[in-house]
BAKEPA-367042 format. One record per residue: residue in one letter; x, y, z of N, C-alpha, C, O in turn. Coordinates in steps of 0.2 Angstrom, whole numbers, plus 5000, padded with zeros to 4 digits. Each point is the difference from the previous one (the first is absolute). Layout:
N
aXYZXYZXYZXYZ ...
This chain:
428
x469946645173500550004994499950064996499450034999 x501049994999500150094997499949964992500049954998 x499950124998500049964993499850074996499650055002 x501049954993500150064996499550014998499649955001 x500250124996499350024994500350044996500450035001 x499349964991500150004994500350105002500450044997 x499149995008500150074999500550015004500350054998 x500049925008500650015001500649994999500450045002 x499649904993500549984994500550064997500550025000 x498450004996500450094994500150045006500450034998 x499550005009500250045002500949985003500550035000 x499349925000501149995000500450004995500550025000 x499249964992500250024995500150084998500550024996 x498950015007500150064998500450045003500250054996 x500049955012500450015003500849984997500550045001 x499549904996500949994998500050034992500549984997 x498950045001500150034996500150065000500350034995 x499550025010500250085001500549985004499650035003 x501049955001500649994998500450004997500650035001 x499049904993500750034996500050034997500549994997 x499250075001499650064998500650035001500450034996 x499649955012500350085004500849994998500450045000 x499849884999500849964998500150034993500650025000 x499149984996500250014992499850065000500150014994 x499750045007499750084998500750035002500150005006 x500350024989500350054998499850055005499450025001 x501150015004499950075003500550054995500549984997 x499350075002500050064997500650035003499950005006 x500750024993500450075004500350044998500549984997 x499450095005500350054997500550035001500150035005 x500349964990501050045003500150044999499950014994 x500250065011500050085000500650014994500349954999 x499850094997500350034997500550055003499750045004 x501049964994500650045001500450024994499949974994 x500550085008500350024994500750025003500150015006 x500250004989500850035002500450054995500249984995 x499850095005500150054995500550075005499950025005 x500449984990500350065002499850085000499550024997 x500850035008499750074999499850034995499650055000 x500949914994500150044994499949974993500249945001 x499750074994500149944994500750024997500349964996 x499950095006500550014996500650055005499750035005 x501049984995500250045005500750034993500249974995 x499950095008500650034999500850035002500150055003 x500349924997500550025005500750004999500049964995 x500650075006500450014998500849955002499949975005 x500550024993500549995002500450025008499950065002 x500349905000500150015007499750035005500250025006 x498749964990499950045009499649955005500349954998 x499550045005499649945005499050054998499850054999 x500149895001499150014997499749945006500349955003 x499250074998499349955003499549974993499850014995 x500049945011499549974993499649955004500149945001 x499350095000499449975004499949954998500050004993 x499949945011499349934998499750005004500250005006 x499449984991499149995003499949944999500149974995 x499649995011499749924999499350035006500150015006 x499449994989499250014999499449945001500049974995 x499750015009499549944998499350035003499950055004 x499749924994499250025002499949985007499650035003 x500949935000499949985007500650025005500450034997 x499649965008500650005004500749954998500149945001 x500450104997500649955001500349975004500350045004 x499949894997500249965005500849994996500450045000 x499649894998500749984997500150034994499549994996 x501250065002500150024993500649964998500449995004 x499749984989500750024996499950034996499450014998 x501450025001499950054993500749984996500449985004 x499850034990500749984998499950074993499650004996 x500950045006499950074994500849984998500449985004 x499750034989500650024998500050054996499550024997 x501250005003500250084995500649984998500249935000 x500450144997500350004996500849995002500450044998 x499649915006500850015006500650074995500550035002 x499349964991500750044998499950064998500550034997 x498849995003500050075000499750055006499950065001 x499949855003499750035010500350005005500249955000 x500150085005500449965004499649995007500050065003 x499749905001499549985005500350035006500549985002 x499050075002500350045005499749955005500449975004 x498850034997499849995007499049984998499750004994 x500149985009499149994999500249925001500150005007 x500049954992499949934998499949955005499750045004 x500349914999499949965004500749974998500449995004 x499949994988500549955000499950034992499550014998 x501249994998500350024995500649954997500449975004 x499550024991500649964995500250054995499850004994 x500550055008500550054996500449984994500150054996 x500149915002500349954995499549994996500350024994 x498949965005499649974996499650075000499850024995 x500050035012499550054999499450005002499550034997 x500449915008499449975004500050025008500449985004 x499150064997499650005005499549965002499649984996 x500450015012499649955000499450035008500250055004 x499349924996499850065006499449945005499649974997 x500450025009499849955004499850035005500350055002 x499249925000499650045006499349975001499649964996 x500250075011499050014998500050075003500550045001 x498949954998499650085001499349995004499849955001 x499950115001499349995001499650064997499650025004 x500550014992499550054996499949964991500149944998 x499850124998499749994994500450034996499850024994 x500750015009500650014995500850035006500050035006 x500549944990500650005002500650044995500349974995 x499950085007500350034995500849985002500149985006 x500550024990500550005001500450074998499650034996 x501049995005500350054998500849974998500449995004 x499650004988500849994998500250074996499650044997 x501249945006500350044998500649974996500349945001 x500050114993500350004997500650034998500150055003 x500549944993500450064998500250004991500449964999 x499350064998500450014993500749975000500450035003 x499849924992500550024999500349954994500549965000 x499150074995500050004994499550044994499449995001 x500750044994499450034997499549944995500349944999 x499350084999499649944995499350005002499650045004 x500349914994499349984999499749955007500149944999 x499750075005500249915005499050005000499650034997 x500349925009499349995001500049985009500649995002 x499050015000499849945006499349985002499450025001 x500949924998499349954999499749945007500249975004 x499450034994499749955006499949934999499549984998 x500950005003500049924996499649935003499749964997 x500250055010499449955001499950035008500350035003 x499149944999499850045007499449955002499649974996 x500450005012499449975002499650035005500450055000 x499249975005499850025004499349945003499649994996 x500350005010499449995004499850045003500350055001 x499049935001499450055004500149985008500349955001 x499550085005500149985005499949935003500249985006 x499149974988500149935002500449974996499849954998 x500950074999500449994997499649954991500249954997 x499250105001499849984994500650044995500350065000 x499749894995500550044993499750064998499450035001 x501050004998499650084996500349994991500549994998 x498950044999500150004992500350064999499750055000 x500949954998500550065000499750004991500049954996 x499850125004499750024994500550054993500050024994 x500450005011500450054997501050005000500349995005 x500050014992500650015004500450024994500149974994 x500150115009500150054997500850004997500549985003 x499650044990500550024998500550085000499850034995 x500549995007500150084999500650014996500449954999 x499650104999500650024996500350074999499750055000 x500849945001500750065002500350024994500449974996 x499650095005500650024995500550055004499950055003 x500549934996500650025001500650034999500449964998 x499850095002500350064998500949975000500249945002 x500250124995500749995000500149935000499649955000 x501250064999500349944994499749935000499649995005 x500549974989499749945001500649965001500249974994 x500250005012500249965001500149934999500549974997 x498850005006499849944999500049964992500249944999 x499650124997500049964992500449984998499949964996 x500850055006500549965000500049935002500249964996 x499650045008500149935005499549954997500149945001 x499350094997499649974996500150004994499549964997 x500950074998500149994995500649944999500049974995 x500350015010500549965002499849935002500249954998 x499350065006499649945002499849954992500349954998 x499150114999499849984993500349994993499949984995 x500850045009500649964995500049945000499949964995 x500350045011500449935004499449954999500249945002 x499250064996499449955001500049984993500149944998 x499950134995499749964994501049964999499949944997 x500650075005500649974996499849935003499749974996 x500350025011499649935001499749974998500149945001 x499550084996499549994995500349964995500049944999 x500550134996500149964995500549945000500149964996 x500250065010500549945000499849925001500349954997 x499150045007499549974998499849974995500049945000 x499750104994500049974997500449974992499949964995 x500750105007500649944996500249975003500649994999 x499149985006500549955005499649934995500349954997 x499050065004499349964994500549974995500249955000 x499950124994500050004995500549964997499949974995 x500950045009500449994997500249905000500349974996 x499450025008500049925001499649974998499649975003 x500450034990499749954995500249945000500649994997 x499049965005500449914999500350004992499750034995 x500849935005500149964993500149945003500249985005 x499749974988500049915004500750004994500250024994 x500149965011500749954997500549945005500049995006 x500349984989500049925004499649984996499750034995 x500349905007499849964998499249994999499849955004 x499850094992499450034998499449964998500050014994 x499649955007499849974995499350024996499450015003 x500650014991499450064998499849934992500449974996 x499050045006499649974998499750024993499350005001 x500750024993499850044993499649944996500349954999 x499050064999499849974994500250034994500050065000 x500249904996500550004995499649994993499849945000 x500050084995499649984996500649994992500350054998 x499749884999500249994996499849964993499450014999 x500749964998499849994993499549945000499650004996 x500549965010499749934998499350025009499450014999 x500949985008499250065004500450035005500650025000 x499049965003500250065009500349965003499849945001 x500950085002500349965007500350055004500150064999 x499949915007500350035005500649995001500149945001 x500550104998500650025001500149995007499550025004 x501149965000500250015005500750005000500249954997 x500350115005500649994999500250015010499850055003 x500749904999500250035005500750005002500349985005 x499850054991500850034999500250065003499550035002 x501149984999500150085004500050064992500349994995 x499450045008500150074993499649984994500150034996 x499549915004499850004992499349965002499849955002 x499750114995499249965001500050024990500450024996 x499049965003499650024995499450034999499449985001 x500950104997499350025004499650044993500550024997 x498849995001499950044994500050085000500250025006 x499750004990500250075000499650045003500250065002 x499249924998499450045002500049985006499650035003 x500849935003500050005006500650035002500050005006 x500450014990500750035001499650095001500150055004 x499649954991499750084999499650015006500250045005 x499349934995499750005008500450035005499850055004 x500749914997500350025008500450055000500250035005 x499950014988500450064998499750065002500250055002 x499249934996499350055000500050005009500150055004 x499749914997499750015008500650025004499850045005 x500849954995500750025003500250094997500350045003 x499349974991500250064999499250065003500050065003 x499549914996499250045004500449985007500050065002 x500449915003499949995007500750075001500050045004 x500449954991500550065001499750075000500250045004 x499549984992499850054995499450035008499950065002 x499749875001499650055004500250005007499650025004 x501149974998500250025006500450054998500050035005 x500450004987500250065001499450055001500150065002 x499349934996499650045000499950035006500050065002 x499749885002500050015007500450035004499750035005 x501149974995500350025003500050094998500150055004 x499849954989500050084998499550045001500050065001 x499449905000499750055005499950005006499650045003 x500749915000500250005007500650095002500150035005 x500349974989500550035001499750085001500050045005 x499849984985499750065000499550015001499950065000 x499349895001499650015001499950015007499549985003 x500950055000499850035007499650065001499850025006 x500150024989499550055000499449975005499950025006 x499849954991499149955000500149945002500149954996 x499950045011500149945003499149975001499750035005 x500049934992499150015001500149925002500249954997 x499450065010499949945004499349995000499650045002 x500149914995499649965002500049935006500349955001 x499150095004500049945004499150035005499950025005 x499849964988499250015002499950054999499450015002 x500850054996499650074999500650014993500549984998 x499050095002500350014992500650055001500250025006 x500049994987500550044999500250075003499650055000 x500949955004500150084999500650054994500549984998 x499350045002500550034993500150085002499550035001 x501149994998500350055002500350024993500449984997 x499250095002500150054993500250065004499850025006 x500650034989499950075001499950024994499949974995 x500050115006499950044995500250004991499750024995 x500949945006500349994991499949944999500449984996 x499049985008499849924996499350014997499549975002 x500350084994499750044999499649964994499750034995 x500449905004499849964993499350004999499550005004 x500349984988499350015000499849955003499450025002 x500649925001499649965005499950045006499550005003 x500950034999500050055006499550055001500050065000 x499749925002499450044997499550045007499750064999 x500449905009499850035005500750055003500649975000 x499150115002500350045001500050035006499450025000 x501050005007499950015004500450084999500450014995 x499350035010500250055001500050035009499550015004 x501350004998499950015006500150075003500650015000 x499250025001499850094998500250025010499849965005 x500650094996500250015007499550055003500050025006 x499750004989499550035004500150065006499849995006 x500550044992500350055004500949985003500350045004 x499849934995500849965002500550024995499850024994 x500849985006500650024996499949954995499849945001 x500550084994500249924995499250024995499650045001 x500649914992499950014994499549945000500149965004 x499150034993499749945000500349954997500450014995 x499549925007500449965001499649954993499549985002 x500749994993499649964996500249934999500649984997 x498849985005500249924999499749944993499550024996 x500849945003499549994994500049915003500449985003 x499050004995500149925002499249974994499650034997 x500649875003499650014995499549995002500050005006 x499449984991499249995003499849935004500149944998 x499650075006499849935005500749965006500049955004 x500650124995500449955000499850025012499550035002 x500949965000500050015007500350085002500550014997 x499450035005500450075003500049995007499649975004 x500850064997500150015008500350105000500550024997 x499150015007500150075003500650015002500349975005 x500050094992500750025000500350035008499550035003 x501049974999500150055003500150085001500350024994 x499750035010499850084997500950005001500449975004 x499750064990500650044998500050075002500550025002 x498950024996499950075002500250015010500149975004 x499950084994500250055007499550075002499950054996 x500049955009499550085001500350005008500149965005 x500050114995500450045007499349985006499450014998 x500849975006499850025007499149944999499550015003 x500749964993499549934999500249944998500550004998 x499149955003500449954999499349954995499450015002 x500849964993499749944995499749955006500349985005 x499050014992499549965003499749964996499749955002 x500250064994500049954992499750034994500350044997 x499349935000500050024993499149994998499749965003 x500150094991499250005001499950004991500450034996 x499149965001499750024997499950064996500050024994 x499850015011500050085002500450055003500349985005 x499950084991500250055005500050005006500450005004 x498750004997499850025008500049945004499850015006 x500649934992499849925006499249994999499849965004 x499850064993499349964999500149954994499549965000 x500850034996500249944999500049945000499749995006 x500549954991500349955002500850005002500450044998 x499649925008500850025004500449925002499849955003 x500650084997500749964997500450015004500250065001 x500349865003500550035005500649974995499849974994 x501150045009500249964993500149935002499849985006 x500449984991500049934998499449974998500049954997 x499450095006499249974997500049984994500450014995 x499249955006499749984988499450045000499450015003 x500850034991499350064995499649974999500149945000 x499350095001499649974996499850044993500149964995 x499850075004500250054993500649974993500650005001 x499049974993500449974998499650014994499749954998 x500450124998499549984994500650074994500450035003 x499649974990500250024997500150084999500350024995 x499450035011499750055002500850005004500249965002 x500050114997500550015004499950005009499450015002 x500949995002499650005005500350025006500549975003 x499350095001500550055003499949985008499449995003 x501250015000500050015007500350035004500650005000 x499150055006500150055002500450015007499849965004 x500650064997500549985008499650045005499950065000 x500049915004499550035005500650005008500349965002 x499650105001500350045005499750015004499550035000 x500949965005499750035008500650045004500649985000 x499350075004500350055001500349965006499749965004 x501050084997500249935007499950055005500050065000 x500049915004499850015007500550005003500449964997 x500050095009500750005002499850015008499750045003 x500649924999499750005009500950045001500549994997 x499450055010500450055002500449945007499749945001 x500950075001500449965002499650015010499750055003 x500449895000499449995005500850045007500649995000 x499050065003500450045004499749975009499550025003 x501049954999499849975005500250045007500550035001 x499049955003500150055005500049995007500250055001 x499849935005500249995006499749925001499549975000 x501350025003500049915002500050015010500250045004 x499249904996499950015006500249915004499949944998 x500350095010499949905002499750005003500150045005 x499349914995499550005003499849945002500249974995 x499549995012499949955002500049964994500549975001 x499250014994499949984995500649974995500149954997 x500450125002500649984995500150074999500050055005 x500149954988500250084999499650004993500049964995 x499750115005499650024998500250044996500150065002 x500049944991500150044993499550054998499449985002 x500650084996499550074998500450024994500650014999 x498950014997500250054994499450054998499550015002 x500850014992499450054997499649964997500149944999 x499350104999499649984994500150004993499850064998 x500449894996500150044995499550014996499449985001 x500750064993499450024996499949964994500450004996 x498949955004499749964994500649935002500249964996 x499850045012500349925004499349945000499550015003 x500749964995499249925001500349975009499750005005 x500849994995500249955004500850045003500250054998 x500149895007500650025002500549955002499949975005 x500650024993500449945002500650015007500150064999 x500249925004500350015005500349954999499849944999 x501350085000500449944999500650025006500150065001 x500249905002500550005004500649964999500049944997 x500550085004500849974999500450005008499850045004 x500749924997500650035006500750004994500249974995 x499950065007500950034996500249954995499949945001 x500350074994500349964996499549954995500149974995 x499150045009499849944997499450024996499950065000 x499749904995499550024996499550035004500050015006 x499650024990499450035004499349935000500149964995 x499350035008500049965000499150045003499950045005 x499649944989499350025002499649985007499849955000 x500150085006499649985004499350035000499849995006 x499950034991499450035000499650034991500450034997 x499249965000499849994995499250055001499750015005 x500250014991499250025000499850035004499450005002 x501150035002499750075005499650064997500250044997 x499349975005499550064998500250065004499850054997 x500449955009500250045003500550045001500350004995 x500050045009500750055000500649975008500450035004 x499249904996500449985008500349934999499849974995 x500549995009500149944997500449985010500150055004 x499949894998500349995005500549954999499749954999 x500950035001500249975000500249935007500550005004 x499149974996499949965006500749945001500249975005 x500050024989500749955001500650024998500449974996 x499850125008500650025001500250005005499650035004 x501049934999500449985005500450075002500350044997 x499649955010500350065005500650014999500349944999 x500250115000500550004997500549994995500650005001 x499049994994500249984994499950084995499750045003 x500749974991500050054994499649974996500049944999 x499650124999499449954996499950074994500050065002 x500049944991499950044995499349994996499949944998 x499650135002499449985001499750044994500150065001 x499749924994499850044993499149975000499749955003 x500150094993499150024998500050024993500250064998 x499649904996499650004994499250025000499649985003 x500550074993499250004997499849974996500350014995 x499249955004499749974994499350024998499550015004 x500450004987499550014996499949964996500250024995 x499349915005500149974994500849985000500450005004 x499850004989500749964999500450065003500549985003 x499550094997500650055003500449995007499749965004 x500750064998500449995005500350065000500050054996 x500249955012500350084999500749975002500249955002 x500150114997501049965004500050005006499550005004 x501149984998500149975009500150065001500150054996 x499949955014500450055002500049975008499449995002 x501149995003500249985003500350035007500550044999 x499349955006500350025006500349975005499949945001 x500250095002500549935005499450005008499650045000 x500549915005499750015004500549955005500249944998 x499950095008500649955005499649995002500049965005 
């Protein structure tokens, strides 16, 4: 006959005890970091020309599945090409894929065509790792454009922002104007006080209650406060359109210029061109309140605005625009426009097309201060359409052109955000 011992007992306890040890112990895991940002914090460009505009989606690990969802300005953008899928109506790009590196760049393209202010932003983004772990997207960049010649679109949005506050106010005399009144046959209830005590009156007659004067006065009052604050409300729905301040968890933004100059006004910006055409620009806003960094107005030949500093020299603090200041104290407070000289890539001269067991084989030159090279092809009539990206070299093959077909065959240089222009040859 077998028979437990006290010491094999605790060694089976101790055993379903490191168990469940191993059942309830929290394992630890760590989600690589990614980010999503453009070439540039800020871009320059004019009316009617087509621009590039690099993104970048970055992670500490290898990328496997991406989304990405970027919107811009549909009314002062007009969307050429880069995207997986587009909602031109709204100004949503949307971008799906995997990958297998640690960064995935895309190349969109643009065409002006309207002047102003616009932005594009990166509004939400997910990525996995190649065991399809989440990645913590840590970044996701804002840029912003200024935009040269006419302003168009302000119209439209000026139109728009009509059309929203009348709605508005129609709204609320819609409220205002339909104040109940009781009539018919009403029956209204007054204590009555006379000579001998207190009784309660009840008349239920049509048109005739008994009511005292201090309750007659009452409803005079409350009917004339409910009139009195819905004109209000409407009038500065009307002309208060100056200062539209939305709360909804953060603070105020408040929009001053130069002749809101009041003594509460007391934090003073100075935006200085710093070698750019144009006169220093002065802001006035009050103390603690929220700032957000301006866009550059200035202009400097054959450079282009990169943001704003502290300093002359960009040793400073720096500031791209739409940012929030930190500098917010009673001292005037100067901001410097900082420049970078542009870079102009020469147009890509292409040179002997060959057919070769393989496909047909594209050659051009080399250009001067080129990073990369792109190779785009079209047939008659039709868009041109990217088959090759991030070529480092001066050769390209094209392996999925069909025997007998007309094929129109263009090469980009690319530097950072620059492009150079098409140029195009035929090959039967």
């Amino acid at each position: 006959m077998w028979k437990r011992t006290d010491s094999k007992i605790k060694t089976a306890i101790g055993r379903m005890f490191l168990i469940f040890l191993l059942i309830v112990q929290p394992f630890e895991t760590y989600a690589a970091n990614a980010s999503v940002t453009f070439g540039s914090h800020s871009y320059e460009q004019e009316r009617g020309e087509e621009f590039p505009i690099g993104l970048y989606l970055r992670g500490e690990e290898a990328i496997n599945h991406y989304h990405i969802e970027v919107s811009y300005d549909p009314l002062r953008m007009k969307y050429i090409d880069g995207a997986d899928m587009v909602d031109e109506e709204t100004g949503l790009l949307t971008f799906d894929g995997t990958g297998s590196s640690d960064e995935i760049k895309f190349w969109l393209t643009f065409q002006v065509i309207s002047g102003g202010t616009a932005q594009i932003k990166v509004m939400t983004a997910s990525a996995t790792t190649a065991d399809d772990t989440d990645m913590t997207l840590t970044t996701l960049e804002t840029a912003a454009l200024q935009l040269s010649g006419e302003n168009t679109a302000a119209v439209i949005e000026a139109s728009q922002e009509s059309e929203t506050i009348e709605n508005e106010v129609q709204a609320i005399e819609e409220q205002t104007k339909n104040i109940p009144v009781a009539t018919g046959n009403t029956e209204i209830q007054v204590l009555e006080t006379n000579s001998n005590d207190n009784e309660l009156l009840t008349e239920n007659q049509p048109g005739k209650a008994k009511l005292s004067i201090g309750y007659i006065i009452g409803i005079a009052c409350g009917m004339s406060v409910a009139v009195c604050f819905g004109c209000v409300l409407i009038f500065f729905l009307i002309f208060g359109k100056k200062q539209i301040q939305k709360e909804q968890g953060d603070m105020e933004i408040l929009d001053f210029n130069e002749s809101d100059s009041t003594e509460e006004q007391k934090c003073i910006f100075e935006y200085i061109p710093n070698g750019g055409t144009g006169s220093i620009i002065t802001k006035y806003f009050p103390i603690d309140c929220k700032i957000l960094v301006e866009n550059c107005e200035f202009e400097r030949e054959n450079y282009y605005f990169c943001g704003w500093s502290t300093d002359a020299d960009g040793t400073g603090n720096t500031y791209k625009p739409g940012e929030e200041i930190a500098e917010n104290s009673v001292k005037p407070i100067a901001l410097y426009a900082q420049w970078t000289e542009q870079l102009e890539l020469d147009n890509v001269e292409l040179g002997e097309f060959i057919n070769t067991s393989e496909g047909v084989q594209i050659n051009w030159k080399a250009v001067l201060n080129a990073k990369t090279y792109q190779v785009y092809r079209r047939k008659k009539d039709e868009r041109w359409t990217t088959i090759a990206k991030n070529i480092t070299n001066t050769s390209y093959i094209d392996r999925n052109a069909q025997i007998g077909e007309e094929y129109f065959y263009t090469v980009r240089a690319l530097c950072g955000d620059k492009i150079s222009p098409l140029f195009e040859k035929i090959v039967l």
